[in-house]
C-alpha positions as CSV (number, residue, x, y, z in Angstrom):
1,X,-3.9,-20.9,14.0
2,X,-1.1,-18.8,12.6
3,X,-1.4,-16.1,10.6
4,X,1.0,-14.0,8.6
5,X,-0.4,-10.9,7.0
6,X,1.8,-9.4,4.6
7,X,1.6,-5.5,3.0
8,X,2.9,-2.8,1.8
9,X,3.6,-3.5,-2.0
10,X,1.9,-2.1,-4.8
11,X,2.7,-0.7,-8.5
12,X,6.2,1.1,-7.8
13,X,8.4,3.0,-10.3
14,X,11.6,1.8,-10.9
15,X,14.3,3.6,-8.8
16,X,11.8,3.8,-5.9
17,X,11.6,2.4,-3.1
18,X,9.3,-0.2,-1.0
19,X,8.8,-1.1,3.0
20,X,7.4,-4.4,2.9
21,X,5.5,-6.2,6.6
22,X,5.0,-9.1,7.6
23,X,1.9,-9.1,11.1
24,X,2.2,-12.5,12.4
25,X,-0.8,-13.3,15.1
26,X,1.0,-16.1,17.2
27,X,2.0,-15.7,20.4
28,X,5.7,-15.3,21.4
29,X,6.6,-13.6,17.7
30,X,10.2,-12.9,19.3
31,X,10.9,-16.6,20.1
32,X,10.5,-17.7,15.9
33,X,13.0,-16.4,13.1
34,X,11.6,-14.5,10.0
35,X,12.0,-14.9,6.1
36,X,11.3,-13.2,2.9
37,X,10.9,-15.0,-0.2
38,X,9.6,-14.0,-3.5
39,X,7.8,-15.9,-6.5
40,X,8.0,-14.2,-10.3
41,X,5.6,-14.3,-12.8
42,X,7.0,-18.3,-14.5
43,X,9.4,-19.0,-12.1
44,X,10.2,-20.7,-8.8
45,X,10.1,-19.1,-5.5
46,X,13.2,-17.9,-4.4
47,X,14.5,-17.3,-1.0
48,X,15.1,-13.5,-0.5
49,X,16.1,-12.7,3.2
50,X,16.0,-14.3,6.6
51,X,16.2,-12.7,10.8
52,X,16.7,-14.6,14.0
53,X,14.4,-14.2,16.5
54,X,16.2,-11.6,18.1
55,X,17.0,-9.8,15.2
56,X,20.9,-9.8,15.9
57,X,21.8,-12.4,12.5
58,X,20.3,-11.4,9.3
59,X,21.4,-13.8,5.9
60,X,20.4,-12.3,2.4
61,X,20.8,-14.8,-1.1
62,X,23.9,-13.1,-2.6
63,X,22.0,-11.4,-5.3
64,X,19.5,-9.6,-3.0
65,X,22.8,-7.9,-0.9
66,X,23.0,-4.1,-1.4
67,X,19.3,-3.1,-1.8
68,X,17.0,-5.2,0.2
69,X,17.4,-4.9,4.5
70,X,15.4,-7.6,6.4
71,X,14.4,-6.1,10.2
72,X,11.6,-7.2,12.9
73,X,9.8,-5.5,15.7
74,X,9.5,-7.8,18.1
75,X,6.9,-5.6,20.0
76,X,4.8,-5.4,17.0
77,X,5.2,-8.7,16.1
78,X,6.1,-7.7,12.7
79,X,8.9,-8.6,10.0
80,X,9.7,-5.8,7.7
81,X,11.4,-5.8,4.0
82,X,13.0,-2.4,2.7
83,X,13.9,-2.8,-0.5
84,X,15.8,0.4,-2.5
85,X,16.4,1.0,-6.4
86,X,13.4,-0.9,-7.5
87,X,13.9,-3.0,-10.6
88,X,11.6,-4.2,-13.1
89,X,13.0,-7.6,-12.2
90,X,12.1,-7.2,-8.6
91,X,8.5,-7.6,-9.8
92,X,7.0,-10.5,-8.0
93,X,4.8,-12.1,-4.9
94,X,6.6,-11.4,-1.7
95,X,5.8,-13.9,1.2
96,X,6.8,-13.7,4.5
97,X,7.3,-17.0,6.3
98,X,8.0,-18.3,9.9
99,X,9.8,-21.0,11.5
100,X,7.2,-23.6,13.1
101,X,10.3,-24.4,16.0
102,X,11.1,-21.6,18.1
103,X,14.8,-20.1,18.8
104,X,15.4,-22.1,15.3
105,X,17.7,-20.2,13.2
106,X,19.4,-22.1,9.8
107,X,19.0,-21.8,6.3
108,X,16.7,-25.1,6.1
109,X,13.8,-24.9,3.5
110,X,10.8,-22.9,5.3
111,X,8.8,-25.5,3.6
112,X,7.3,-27.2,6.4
113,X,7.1,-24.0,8.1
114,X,4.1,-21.2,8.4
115,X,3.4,-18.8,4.9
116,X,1.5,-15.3,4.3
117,X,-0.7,-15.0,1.5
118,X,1.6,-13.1,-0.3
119,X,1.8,-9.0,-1.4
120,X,1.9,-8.1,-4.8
121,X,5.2,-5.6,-6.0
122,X,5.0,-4.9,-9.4
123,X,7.9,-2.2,-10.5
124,X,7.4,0.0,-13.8
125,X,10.1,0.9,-16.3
């Protein structure tokens, strides 16, 4: 079974700063690419960021660029999210997702693909 185990947000002021991870228990973590979405209070999901498996390509939706940095460690089989200058708008679930296909790397709906639980960020005026 695949597990995806995400942490690291909280209650944040805004102007600060947040490393978000992503544990993922299945074998061969460096073999699958890596995404961040995020889901705000009344809207849709939204694709945030997305890694090859290497960690070599990164691809951010154009209104993410600039503050949020998508990077893995393939040896601790985690996927991190930095984001910087913290919004009130930023407030939202962050998932982490992984390709079901390994050395799979497009910009395809993660749909049919394997989701975290979610961590909460919630960013103070």
């Amino acid at each position: 079974q695949v597990q995806l185990v995400e942490s690291g947000g909280g209650l944040v002021q805004a102007g600060g700063s947040l490393r978000l991870s992503c544990a993922a228990s299945r074998r061969g973590f460096s073999m699958y690419s890596m995404a961040w979405f995020r889901q705000a209070p009344g809207k849709e999901r939204e694709f945030v960021a997305d890694i090859n498996w290497t960690g070599s390509v990164t691809h951010y939706a154009d209104s993410m660029k600039g503050r949020f940095t998508i990077s893995r460690d393939n040896a601790k089989s985690t996927v991190y999210l930095n984001i910087n200058s913290l919004k009130p708008e930023d407030t939202a679930v962050y998932y982490c997702a992984q390709r079901a296909r390994t050395f799979y790397y497009t910009h395809d709906s993660y749909d049919n693909d394997y989701w975290g639980q979610g961590t909460q960020v919630t960013v103070s005026s």
